[in-house]
N, C-alpha and C positions, 0 to 999 in steps of 0.2 A: 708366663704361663701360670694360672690357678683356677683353685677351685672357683664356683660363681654359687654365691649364697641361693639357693632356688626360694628363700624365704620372701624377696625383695617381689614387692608389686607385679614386677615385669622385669624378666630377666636382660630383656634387649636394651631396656635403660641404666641398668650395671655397665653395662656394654655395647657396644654397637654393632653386634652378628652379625654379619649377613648370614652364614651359612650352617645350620642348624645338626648336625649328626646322629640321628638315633643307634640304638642297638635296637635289638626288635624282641625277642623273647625275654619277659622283665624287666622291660621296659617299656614297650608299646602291649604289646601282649602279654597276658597272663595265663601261664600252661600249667598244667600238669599234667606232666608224664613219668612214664616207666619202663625203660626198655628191656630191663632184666624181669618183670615180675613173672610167671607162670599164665597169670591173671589174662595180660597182655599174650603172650605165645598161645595161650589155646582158644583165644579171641581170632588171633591169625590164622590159624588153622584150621577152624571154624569159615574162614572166609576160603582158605586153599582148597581144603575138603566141596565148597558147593562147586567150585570151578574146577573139579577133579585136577586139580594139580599138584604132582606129588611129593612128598614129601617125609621123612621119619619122624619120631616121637618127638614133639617139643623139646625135650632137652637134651636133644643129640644136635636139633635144627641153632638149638638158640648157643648152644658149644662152639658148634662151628660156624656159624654166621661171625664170632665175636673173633674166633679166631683169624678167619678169614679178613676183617675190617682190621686185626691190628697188623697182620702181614703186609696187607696195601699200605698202613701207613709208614711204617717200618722202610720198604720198599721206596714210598715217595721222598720219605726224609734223607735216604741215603743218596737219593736221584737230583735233589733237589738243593740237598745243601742247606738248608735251613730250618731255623727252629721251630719255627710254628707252620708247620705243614696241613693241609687238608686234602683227605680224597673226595673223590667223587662214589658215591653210595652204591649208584647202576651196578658198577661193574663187579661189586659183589656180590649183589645179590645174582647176577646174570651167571656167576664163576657157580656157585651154589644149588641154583633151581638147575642149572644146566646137569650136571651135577646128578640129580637124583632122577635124570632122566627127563625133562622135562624140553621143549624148543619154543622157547618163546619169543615174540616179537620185541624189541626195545621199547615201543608203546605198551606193551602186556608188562614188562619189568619195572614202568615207573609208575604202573596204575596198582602192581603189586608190591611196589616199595609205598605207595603211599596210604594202603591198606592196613600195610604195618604201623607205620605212624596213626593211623587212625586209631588201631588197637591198643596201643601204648598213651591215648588221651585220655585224662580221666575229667578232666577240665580246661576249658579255653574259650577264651573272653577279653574284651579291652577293657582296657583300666581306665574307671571314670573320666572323662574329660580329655580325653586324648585326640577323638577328632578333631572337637572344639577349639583344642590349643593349636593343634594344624593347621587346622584352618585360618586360625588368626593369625599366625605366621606369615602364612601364603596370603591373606589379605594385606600385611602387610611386607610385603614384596618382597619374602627371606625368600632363602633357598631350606629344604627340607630334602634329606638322604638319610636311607638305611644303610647302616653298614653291617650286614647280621653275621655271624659264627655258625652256620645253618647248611643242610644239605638243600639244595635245589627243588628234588621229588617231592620233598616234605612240605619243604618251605614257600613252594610259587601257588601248591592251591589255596592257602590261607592269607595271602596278600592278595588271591582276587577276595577271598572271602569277606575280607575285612576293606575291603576298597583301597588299600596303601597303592596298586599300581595307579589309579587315576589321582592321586594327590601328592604326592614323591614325587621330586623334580630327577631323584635317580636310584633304583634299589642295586646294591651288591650285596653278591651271598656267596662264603667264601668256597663254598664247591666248585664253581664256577673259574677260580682264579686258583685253587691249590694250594691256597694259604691263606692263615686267616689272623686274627686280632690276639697276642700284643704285637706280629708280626708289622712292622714299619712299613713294607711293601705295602701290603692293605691299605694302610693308609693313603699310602703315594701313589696308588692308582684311581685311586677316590679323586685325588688332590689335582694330579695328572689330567685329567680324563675330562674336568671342568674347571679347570686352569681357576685353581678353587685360594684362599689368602688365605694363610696359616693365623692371621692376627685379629682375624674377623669370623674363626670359625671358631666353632664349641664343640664336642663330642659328650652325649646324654647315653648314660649306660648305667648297670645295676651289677655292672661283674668290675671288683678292683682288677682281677690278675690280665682279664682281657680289652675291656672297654678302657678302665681309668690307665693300666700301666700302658696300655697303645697310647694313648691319648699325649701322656708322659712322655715316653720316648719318640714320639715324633713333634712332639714341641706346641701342641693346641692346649688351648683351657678346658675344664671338661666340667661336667654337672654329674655328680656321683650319688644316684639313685637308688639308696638302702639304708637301711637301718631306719632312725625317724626318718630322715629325707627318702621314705620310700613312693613309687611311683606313683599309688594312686592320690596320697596327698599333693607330689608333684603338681599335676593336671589340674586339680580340682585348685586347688591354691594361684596357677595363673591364670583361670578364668576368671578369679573374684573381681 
């Protein structure tokens, strides 16, 4: 297992991948957000307020949402046994709007969990050269997988947005499974799932503690995306 210079012409000639791993925010995508700012919460409640649904002052709402998300995780960690746990977002926000009086559908819960996300964007964009490099990938008969750190509500309208569902040979996101990246599971349900070679895959990320120490502990080579090797030179540099 090591790092793979991203400097090299073509990373597949370092090596012989087949199976390609991204991370997907700061990596694929370039975000800015903010979940705690004011900026964001009365952005949200701007959107509550036109759909008369109710709610108290921003920073009672943004208190206890936060408390609420760290009790579910609290909760699944103790349920679960393990270290890197992820919840699923829904059913706090659903514990919450329920809460201040409010009945809403499961459908209404994830169109207004991703309203919030919307409020909390201040920027989001792909990084130079990204389809392009995909694409030459998949031209050249790799395999290409997300494995993102991401809540679902958030996370599935901006992969239609961006096209990654028609070009990804498979996306996970770890709301979906309860655990997420440096957790070794993650890994091994990836690996599992498309009877995937530890020795022919690579794992591309821009987070050491989750992307590069997964990568580590479950024993692949990985391409660590920061500092000079950051992403947008990545992309643009295997096009050339």
């Amino acid at each position: 297992m090591h790092e793979v210079d991203f400097l090299c012409d073509n990373i597949g000639m370092e090596k012989n991948y087949d199976n390609y791993i991204f991370d997907l925010y700061g990596t694929l995508i370039d975000l800015d957000s903010d979940e705690m700012s004011a900026k964001t919460w009365k952005r949200f409640i701007s959107w509550l307020d036109k759909r008369e649904i109710k709610h108290p002052d921003y920073i009672t709402m943004r208190r206890e949402f936060f408390e609420l998300d760290k009790k579910a995780r609290i909760k699944l960690t103790n349920e679960m046994g393990i270290k890197y746990p992820e919840i699923d977002i829904i059913p706090v926000y659903k514990e919450q709007f329920t809460k201040y009086g409010n009945s809403l559908s499961d459908s209404e819960i994830e169109e207004l969990s991703y309203a919030f996300r919307r409020a909390s964007i201040s920027h989001i964009g792909l990084y130079d050269g990204v389809m392009e490099y995909l694409n030459s990938l998949k031209a050249s008969g790799k395999k290409i997988y997300i494995l993102s750190n991401a809540q679902r509500s958030y996370t599935w309208p901006e992969v239609l947005m961006f096209g990654f569902d028609k070009i990804m040979d498979d996306i996970l996101i770890s709301s979906d499974d309860y655990y997420m990246k440096p957790e070794v599971k993650y890994f091994e349900r990836l690996f599992s799932k498309h009877n995937l070679d530890k020795a022919t895959s690579v794992m591309i990320g821009d987070s050491l503690s989750s992307d590069i120490r997964g990568a580590i502990n479950y024993g692949i080579d990985y391409i660590h995306l920061s500092g000079d090797n950051k992403a947008e030179q990545f992309y643009v540099n295997q096009m050339k």
